[in-house]
C-alpha positions, 0 to 999 in steps of 0.5 A: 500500500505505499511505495517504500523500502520495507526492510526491518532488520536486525538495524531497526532493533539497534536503532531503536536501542541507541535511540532509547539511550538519547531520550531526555529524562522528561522522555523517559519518565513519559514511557514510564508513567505509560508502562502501566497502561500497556500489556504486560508480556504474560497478557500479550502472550495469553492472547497470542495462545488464546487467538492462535494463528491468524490469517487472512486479508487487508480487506474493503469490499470490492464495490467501494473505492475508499474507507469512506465508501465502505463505511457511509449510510449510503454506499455501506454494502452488506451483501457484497462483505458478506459474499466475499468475507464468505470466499475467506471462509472458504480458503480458510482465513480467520481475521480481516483488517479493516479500516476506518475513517473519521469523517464517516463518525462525524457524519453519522456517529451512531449510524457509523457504529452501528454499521462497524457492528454489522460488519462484525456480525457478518464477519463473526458468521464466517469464523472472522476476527477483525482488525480495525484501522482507526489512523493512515498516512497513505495515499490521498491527502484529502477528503470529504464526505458524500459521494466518493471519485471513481476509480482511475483506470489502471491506478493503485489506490487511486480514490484511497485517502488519508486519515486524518491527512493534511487537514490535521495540520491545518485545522487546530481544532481537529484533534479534540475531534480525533480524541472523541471519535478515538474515544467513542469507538475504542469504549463502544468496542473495548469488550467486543471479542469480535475484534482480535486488535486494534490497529492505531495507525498504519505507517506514521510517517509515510507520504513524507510526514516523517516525524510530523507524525509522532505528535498524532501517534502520541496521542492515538496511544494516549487515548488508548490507554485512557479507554484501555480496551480489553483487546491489544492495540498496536501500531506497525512498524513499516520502514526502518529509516524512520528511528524515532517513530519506530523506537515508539511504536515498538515501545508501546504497542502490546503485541508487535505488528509489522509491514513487509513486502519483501522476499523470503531472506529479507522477511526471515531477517525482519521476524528475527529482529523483531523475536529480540520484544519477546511477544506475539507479532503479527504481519499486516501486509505482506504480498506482492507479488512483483516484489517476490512476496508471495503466498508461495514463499512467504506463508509457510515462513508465517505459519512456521514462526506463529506470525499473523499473516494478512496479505493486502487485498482479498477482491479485485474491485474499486481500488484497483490495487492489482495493479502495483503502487508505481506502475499504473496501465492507462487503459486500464487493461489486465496487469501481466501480473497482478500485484495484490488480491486474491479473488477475482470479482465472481469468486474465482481465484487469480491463481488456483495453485494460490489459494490450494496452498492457502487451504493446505495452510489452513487444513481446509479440505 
């Protein structure tokens, strides 16, 4: 889902270490005082043995473009998750991630909740734990409610937005609106076992942010732990350049979650590094298959180490993210090789051999 160099190495676990050494005290006596707030390693290992491996998919229904397209009254599609999350059941996957999106709360707070429950007892229908996203820094910068853009033809991504993107730099007042929203969704969910994680915000620092983000990454975790729900909450750590949001993301989240699109040496060496935390992982995205990622070689190392495995995208539809990050098809024509999904939009699969070794992983029949 971005366009980055997603190598997590035996250097991101040294950085984090040297980086720990040059906090101030008020640093220091911050991560504290927060401690208390985070799982402990016997709790975050309950969990892991509790859940065992999870597997699964980034996931938006194939007929919308965008977060806000899944989730506002009008475009919400019942009928299409429940067809597609039903083809997950049937290769043997057990958890979706799932993002969110402010803007579709502040619209329409009790619809909007009401809708993430619905989805959640579809989901729940076809043995589904979910994986709900409440922050992003990828792709479009802007946004607004109501009807979403139609698809570009042949772009990745090309109608995803960020969350909550430029406008959290411009309008001062937006973060008391973040932090009730945070708030309201994390105490309306915090005991529902339907949902297996809470993922806090995917790849701070991406679309050139950097540290810019750690100010909202902050306060995502703040907000956490004043609601401290009863499922574990976590911010993945993607790219190995950006030191100081990686030190905090590993510091705090409560079991570690990771990005990594790369081949089987470079993602063996990401798992290694990060077994030095001691707790359960799980990898949020993987899968690309121009990048050597693959169901093939990267699935059996997955199950084989008890990481989680949620490959990005599960049906080809309006995000078009078939077609890889930097290599858009003006016409709009069949990529040579599709770069995420695994179904095509009737249910049949983009490779049959893709998913037989899926439901041989899964012990489906």
């Amino acid at each position: 889902m971005k366009q980055s160099i997603y190598l997590l190495v035996a250097l991101l676990v040294f950085g984090v270490a040297c980086q720990s050494k040059k906090e101030t005290k008020d640093e220091q006596t911050v991560v504290s005082e927060k401690a208390a707030t985070k799982w402990t390693q016997e709790q975050a290992n309950a969990w892991g043995a509790e859940n065992g491996w999870l597997r699964g998919s980034n996931f938006n229904p194939s007929t919308a473009i965008n977060q806000l397209e899944t989730w506002q009254a009008e475009s919400f599609d019942p009928e299409t998750i429940d067809r597609e999350l039903g083809w997950a059941e049937g290769i043997g996957m057990n958890c979706m991630r799932v993002y969110l999106h402010h803007v579709a709360w502040q619209v329409d707070k009790d619809g909007f909740k009401n809708r993430m429950d619905q989805f959640l007892t579809i989901a729940d229908s076809h043995g589904i734990k979910t994986i709900f996203v409440i922050f992003d820094d990828c792709w479009n910068p802007t946004y607004q409610a109501g009807k979403q853009p139609d698809p570009k033809p042949g772009v990745h991504n090309s109608g995803w937005v960020r969350d909550p993107g430029e406008l959290f730099y411009s309008d001062p007042y937006l973060v008391d609106t973040l932090e009730v929203y945070v708030k309201d969704i994390l105490t309306t969910f915090k005991d529902d076992e339907r949902i297996v994680l809470w993922d806090l915000y995917n790849e701070p620092g991406n679309s050139g942010y950097g540290n810019k983000s750690m100010r909202l990454l902050k306060k995502v975790f703040d907000w956490g732990w004043d609601v401290r729900p009863s499922q574990p909450m976590s911010a993945g750590v993607w790219n190995a350049s950006l030191t100081d949001l990686n030190t905090f993301q590993l510091k705090n989240s409560d079991v570690i979650t990771y990005h990594n699109y790369e081949g089987p040496a470079p993602h063996q060496a990401a798992i290694d590094s990060l077994k030095k935390y001691e707790l359960p992982m799980v990898c949020t995205e993987y899968m690309a298959r121009r990048n050597n990622s693959l169901f093939t070689n990267i699935m059996p190392i997955l199950k084989k180490e008890n990481v989680g495995a949620i490959n990005w995208g599960l049906v080809d539809g309006k995000s078009n993210t078939k077609y890889a990050w930097d290599e858009p098809i003006a016409d709009g024509s069949e990529p040579p090789l599709w770069f995420h999904e695994i179904f095509r939009n009737d249910g049949t699969p983009y490779k049959q051999e893709e998913v037989d070794l899926i439901k041989s992983l899964t012990l489906v029949e």
